[in-house]
C-alpha positions in Angstrom: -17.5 2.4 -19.1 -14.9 1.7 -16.2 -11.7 0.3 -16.9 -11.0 -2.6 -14.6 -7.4 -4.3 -12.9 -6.6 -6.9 -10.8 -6.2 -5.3 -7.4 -1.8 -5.5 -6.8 -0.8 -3.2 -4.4 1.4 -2.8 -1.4 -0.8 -2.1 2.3 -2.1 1.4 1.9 -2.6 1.1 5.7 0.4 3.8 6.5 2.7 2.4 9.1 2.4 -0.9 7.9 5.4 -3.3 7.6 3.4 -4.1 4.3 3.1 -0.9 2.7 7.2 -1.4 1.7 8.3 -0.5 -1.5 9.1 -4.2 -2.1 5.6 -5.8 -1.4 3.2 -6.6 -3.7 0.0 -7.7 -2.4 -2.9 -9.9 -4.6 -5.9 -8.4 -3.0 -9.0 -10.7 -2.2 -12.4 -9.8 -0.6 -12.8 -11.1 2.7 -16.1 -12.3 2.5 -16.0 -14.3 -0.8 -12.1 -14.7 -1.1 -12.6 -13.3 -4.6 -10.3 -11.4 -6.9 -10.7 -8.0 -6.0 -10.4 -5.5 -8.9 -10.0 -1.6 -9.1 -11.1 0.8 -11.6 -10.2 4.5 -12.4 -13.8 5.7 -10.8 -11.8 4.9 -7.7 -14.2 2.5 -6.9 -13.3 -1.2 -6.0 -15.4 -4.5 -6.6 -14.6 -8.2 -6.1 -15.3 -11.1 -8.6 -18.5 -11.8 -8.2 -19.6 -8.1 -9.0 -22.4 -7.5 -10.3 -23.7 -10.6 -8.7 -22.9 -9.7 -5.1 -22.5 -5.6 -4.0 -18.9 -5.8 -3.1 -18.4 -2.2 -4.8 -17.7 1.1 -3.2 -15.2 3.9 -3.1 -11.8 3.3 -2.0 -12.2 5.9 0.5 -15.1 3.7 2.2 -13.3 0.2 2.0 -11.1 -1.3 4.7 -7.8 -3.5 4.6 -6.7 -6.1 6.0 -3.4 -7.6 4.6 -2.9 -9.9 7.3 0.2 -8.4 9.0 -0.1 -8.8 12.6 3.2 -7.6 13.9 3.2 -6.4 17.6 3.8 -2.7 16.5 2.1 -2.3 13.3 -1.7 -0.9 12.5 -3.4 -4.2 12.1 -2.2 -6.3 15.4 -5.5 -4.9 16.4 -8.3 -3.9 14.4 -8.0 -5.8 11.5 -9.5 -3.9 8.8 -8.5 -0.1 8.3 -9.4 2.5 6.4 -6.4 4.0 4.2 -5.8 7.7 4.4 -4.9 9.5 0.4 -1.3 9.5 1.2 -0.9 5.9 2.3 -3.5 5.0 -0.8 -1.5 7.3 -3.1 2.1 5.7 -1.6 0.5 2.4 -2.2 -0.6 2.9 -5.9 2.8 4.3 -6.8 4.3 1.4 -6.1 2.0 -0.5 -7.9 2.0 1.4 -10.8 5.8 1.5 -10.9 5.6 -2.3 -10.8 2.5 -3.0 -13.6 3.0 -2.1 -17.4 -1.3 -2.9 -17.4 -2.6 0.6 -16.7 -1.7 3.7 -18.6 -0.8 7.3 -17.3 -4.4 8.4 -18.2 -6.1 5.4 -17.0 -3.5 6.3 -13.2 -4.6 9.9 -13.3 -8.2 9.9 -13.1 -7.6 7.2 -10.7 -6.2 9.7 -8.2 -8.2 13.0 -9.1 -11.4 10.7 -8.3 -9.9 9.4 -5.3 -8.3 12.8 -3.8 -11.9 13.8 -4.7 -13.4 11.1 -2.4 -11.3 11.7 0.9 -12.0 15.3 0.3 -15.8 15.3 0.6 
């Protein structure tokens, strides 16, 4: 059974004035403006999982963290897909910042995600 946490991360968007090491974001899904939780499947899922299919890989999902500054990734397109190294940068920040998940819980989370962007 998954281990699920509240979704606080920097952007993972790389190049985003977000993605800072001093930003901590509360994530919430965009069509419900639920909680949105991650688990160490790599896989995240807003609150009204299981009601509503808001669950997929974090390779498939997009962000949006609402920075729309004339040079940065989102003044655009809105919602981006994060690459592993801005996902990884992003989770090490979080992680640094969090005492809720443990080491083990944090490395399955990245050997299922580096298994995701490379299939």
């Amino acid at each position: 059974m998954p281990e699920w946490f509240s979704l606080k991360m920097p952007c993972p968007v790389r190049g985003c004035n977000n993605s800072r090491n001093d930003v901590i974001l509360n994530w919430v899904c965009a069509k419900d403006k639920t909680k949105m939780f991650i688990s160490e499947e790599g896989r995240l899922a807003c609150s009204n999982y299981p009601f509503d299919p808001h669950n997929d890989k974090i390779a498939n999902w997009k962000f949006d963290c609402g920075d729309r500054s004339s040079y940065g990734p989102h003044r655009g397109e809105h919602f981006i897909a994060a690459d592993f190294q801005g996902f990884a940068h992003a989770m090490s920040i979080a992680v640094a910042n969090s005492s809720v998940a443990g080491a083990e819980w944090v490395m399955q989370l990245m050997i299922n995600v580096k298994e995701q962007y490379e299939a």
